[in-house]
Structure formats: structure tokens, C-alpha cells
C-alpha positions as CSV (number, residue, x, y, z in Angstrom):
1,X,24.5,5.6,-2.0
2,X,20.7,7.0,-2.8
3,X,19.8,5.3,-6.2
4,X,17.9,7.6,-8.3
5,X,13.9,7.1,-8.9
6,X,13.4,9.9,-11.0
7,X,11.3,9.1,-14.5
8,X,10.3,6.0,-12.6
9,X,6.8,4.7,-13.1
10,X,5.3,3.9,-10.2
11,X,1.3,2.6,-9.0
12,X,-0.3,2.8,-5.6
13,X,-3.4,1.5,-4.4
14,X,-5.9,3.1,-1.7
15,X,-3.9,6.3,-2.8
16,X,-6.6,8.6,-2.1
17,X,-5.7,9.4,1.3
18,X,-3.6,7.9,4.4
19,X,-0.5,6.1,3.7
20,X,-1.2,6.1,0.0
21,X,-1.5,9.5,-0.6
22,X,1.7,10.5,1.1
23,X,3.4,7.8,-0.5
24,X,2.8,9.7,-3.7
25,X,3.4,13.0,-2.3
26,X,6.6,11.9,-0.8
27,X,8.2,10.1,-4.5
28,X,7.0,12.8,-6.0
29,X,9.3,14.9,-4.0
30,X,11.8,12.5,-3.7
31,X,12.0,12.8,-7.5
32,X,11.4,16.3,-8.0
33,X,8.3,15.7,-10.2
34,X,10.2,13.6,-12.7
35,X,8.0,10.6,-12.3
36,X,4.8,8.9,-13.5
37,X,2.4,8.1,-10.9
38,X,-1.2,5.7,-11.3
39,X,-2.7,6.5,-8.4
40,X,-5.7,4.3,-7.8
41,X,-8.5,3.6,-5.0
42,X,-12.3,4.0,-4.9
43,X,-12.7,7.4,-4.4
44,X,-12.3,9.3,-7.6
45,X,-12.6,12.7,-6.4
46,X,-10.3,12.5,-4.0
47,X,-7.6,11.3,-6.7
48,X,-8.8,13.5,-8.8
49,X,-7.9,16.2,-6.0
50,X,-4.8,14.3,-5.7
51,X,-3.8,15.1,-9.3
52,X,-4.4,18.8,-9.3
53,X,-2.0,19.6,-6.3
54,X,0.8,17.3,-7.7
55,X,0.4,18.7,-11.0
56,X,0.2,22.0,-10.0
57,X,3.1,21.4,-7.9
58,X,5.6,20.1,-10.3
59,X,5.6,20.9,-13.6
60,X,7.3,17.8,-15.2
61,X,5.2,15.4,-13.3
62,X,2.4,12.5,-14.8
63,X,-0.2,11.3,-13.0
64,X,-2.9,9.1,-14.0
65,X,-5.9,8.0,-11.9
66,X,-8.7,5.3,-12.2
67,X,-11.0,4.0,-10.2
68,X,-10.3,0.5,-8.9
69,X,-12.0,-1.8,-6.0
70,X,-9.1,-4.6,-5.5
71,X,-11.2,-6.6,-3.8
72,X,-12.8,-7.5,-7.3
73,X,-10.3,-9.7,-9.0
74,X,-12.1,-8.9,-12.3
75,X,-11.7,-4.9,-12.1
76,X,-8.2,-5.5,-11.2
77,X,-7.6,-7.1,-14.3
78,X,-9.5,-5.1,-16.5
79,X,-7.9,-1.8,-14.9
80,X,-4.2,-3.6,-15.2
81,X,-5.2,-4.0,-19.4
82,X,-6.3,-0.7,-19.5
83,X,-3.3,1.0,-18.0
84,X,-2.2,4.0,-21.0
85,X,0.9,2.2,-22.7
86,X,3.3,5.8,-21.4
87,X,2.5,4.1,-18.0
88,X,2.7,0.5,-18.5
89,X,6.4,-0.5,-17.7
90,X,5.7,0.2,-14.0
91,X,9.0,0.1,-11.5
92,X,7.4,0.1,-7.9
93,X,4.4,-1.4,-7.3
94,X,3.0,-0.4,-3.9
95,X,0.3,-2.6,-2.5
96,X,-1.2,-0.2,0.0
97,X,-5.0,-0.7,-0.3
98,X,-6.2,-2.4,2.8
99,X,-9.1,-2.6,5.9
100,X,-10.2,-3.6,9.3
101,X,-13.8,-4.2,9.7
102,X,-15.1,-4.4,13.3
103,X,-13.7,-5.7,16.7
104,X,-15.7,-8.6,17.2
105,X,-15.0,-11.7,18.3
106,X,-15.1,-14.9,16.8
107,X,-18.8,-16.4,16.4
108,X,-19.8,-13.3,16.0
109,X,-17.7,-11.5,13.3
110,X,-20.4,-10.6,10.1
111,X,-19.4,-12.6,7.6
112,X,-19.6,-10.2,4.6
113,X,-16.8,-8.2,6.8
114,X,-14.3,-11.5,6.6
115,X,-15.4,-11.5,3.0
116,X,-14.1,-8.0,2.6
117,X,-11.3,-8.2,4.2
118,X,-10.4,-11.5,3.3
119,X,-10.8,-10.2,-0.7
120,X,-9.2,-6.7,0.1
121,X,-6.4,-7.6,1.9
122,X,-5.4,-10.9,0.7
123,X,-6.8,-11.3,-3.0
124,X,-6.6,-8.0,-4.2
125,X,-3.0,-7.7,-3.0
126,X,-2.2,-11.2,-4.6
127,X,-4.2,-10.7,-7.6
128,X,-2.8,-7.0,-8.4
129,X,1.4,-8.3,-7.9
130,X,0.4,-11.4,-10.2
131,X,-0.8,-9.1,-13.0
132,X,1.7,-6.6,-12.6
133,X,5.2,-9.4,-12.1
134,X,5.5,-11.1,-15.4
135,X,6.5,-7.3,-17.0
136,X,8.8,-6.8,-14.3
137,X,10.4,-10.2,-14.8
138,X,10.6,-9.5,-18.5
139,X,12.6,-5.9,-17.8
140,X,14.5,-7.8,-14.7
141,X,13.9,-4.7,-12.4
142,X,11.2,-3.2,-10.3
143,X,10.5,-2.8,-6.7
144,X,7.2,-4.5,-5.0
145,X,6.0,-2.9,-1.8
146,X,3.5,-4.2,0.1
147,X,2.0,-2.9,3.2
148,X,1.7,-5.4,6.1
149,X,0.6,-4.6,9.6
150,X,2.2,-5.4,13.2
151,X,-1.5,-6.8,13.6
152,X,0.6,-10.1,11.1
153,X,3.1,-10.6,13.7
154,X,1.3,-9.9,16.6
155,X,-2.4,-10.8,16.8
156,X,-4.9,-9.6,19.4
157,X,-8.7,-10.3,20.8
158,X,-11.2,-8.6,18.4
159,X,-8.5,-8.7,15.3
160,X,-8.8,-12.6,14.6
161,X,-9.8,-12.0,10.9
162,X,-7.5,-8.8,10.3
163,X,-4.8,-10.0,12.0
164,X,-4.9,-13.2,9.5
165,X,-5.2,-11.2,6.4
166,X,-2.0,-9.7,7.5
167,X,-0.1,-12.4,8.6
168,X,-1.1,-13.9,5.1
169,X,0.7,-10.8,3.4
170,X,3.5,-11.2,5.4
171,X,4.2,-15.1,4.4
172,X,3.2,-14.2,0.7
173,X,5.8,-11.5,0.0
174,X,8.4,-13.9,2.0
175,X,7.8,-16.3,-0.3
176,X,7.5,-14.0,-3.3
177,X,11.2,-12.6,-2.0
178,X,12.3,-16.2,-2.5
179,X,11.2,-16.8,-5.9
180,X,12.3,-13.7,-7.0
181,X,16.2,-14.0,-5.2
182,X,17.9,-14.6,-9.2
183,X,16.5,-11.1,-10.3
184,X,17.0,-7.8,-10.1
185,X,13.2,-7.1,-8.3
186,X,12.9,-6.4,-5.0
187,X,10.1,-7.3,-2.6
188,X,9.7,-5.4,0.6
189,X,7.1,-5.5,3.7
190,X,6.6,-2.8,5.5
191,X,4.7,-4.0,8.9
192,X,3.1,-0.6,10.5
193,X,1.8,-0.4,14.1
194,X,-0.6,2.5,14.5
195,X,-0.8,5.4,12.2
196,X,-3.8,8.1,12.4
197,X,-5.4,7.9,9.5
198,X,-9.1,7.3,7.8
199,X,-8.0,3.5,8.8
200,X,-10.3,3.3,12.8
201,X,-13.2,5.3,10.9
202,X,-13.7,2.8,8.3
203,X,-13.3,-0.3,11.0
204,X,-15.7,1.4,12.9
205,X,-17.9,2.3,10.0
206,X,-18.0,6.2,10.2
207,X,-18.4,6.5,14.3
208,X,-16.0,8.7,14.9
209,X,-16.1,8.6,18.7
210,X,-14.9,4.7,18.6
211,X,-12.3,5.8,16.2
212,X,-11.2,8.6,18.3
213,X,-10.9,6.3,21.6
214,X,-8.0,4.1,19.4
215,X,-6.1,7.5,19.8
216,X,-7.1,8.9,22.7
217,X,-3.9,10.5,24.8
218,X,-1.5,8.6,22.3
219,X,0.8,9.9,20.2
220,X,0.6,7.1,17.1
221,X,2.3,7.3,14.0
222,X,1.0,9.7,11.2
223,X,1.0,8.3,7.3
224,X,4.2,10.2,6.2
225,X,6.1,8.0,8.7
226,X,5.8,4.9,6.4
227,X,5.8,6.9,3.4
228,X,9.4,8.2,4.7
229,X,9.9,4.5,4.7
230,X,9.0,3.3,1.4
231,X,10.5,6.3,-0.2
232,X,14.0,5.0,1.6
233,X,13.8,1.5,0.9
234,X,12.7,2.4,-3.3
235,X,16.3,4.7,-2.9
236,X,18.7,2.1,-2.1
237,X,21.6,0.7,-4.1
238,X,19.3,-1.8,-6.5
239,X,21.3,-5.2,-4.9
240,X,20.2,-3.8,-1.3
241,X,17.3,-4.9,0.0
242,X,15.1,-3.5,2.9
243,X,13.4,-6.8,3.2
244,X,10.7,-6.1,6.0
245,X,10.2,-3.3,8.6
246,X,7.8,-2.9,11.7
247,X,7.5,0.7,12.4
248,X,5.2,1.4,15.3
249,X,5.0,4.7,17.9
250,X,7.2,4.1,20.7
251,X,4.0,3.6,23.2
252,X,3.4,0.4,21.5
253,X,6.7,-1.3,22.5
């Protein structure tokens, strides 16, 4: 009962590595190549690496990169404009971009890191889905994935500003689900507990030793996981919805 995805059109943010990236890799596969991809994030060379293997991979593909910060509201507008008109009819939408700054505690968290995560997380994930929903309503189809965290559902010491930004997704797509119940668009959350990625080196601002600790004799999810995911919820039957999912490594129950 897999519905098809091939010559889907589909954009991720923060796809220059992690989650992202194997998102990409995995509805590429998924639709053997027959399928336009805008992969976007702040890295350019690294989507630019990101182009060459899937288009030396599979010969059908299209893939088209830009450079986007969606924490500025401005950028994501401009970017959403400038979108090449092949690639403008976009079917899955997955809100992926995303960051933890930090462990502090309240009183003394830096405030330009709630600013950042508060704009990243929050705004840029709101901003992006508003720009990108009225065409979907128009075609009455399309799928909107955004990535949550378990951090939304269950907060800890240290996370009071991450876990917030999260818990705001989580409530936003909820009531995004509801407004959208009379179409054919589906909004999905997918919550993940820990998954090795770049994510501990960037909230601990490049020192790897603090980010290695977060692993240390763990086995925690790795990005295809959730990428397995959101390939699986985009493949069923369009009136079936995989409304949220917390996936986390079994240590973490």
C-alpha cells in the first residue's frame, strides 16, 4: 500500500549533513532518482558535495541547492521567490533545520543563543511552511514534515530554551494538522531522541570532547533512522496519516 513519490518535488532544510542529508539520500532512493530535490542550509559546499554524489548516482535525478539561513525571515522569503519555476510546485516540505546552543541554566543562558534558537527553530520553521502552504492548498496535495525533538515532550535541566523551541513545533504542526483536516496535505512530526550527528558539536560550539561525552558508551540513534522514518510516512496511502512519532535509542526509555 506504498504510494509512489517518484517525480515528486521535494525541499529540505539544514540538508547539508545529519538528518537532512540522509533524508535526501534516502527519497532519492526511495524514488530511484526520479525526483527533484532543493536542498538548502548554510553550508554551500557541503550541498554542493551533496549534488555531485546524487547526480552521479542517478542519472534521472534534479537537484538544486541554495544557500539559506532560516533564521532570517527575509532570506527565507527571498530564497522561496527565487525558487527555478521546474521546482516550484513542491510536494514535501521537510522542516529539518534546527540547533541547541549550550547547557546553561536559566539566568545565565547568553541571550544571542535564545535569540538563535528561538529564530532557527521556531521562526524559520513557521516562516518557511507559511511561504511554502498557500501553493500546496492551491494543488490540494503535499506533505509537511517537520522535525520536533523528544526534548518538546520531555524537558530537562540545561535545555530550558531548546526544549521550548521544540515544544513550540510540536503545538504548531498540531494545530497546522487541524487547519489543514478538509485537504488532501498532510502534516507530520517526527519527535527524535538522540541521533549522532554534527548536532552536540554545534551546542557545544566545536569542543568535541563535550560532544563526545553526550555519546560516550551509548549506542544513540544515527540520522538514517529518522530518515527511514520520513521516507515511510511520505509512502503511505495519501488519506493515511503518520501524524507524530518519537523515535529514540532504546537506552533512553
Amino acid at each position: 500500500m506504498r504510494a509512489n513519490i517518484a517525480k515528486q518535488t521535494v525541499l529540505i532544510t539544514g540538508a547539508s549533513s545529519g538528518i537532512g542529508l540522509e533524508t535526501a539520500r534516502a527519497l532519492a532512493d526511495e524514488a530511484n532518482g526520479d525526483i527533484k530535490l532543493i536542498l538548502t542550509a548554510r553550508r554551500v559546499e557541503k550541498l554542493d558535495e551533496a549534488k555531485k554524489e546524487l547526480e552521479s548516482k542517478y542519472e534521472a535525478i534534479k537537484v538544486y541547492t541554495a544557500s539559506l539561513d532560516v533564521s532570517k525571515p527575509q532570506l527565507i522569503k527571498d530564497f522561496v521567490k527565487s525558487i527555478p519555476e521546474e521546482f516550484a510546485d513542491i510536494d514535501i516540505l521537510v522542516n529539518n533545520a534546527g540547533l541547541a546552543l549550550g547547557r546553561d541554566p536559566v539566568g545565565t543562558i547568553d541571550i544571542a543563543d535564545v535569540q538563535a534558537m528561538l529564530d532557527t527553530n521556531v521562526l524559520g520553521l513557521i516562516t518557511l511552511t507559511q511561504e511554502i502552504v498557500p501553493r500546496m492548498i492551491k494543488r490540494n496535495k503535499g506533505d509537511i514534515v517537520n522535525v520536533g525533538s523528544i526534548a518538546g515532550r520531555n524537558p530537562y535541566p540545561g535545555g530550558a530554551i531548546y526544549c521550548s523551541t521544540k515544544a513550540a513545533v510540536k503545538f504548531f504542526t498540531r494545530s497546522l494538522r487541524k487547519e489543514l483536516a478538509d485537504t488532501r496535505i498532510r502534516v507530520i512530526e517526527v519527535a527524535p531522541g538522540a541521533v549522532k550527528t554534527e548536532f552536540s558539536i554545534v551546542r557545544y560550539k566545536g569542543d568535541q570532547e563535550k560532544a563526545d561525552e553526550v555519546y560516550k558508551d551509548k549506542d544513540p540513534l544515527i540520522a538514517q533512522d529518522i530518515a527511514d522514518f520520513i521516507v515511510y510516512a511520505c509512502t503511505r496511502r495519501k488519506t493515511a496519516v503518520i501524524a507524530e512519532a518519537v523515535i529514540f535509542p532504546s537506552y533512553q526509555a
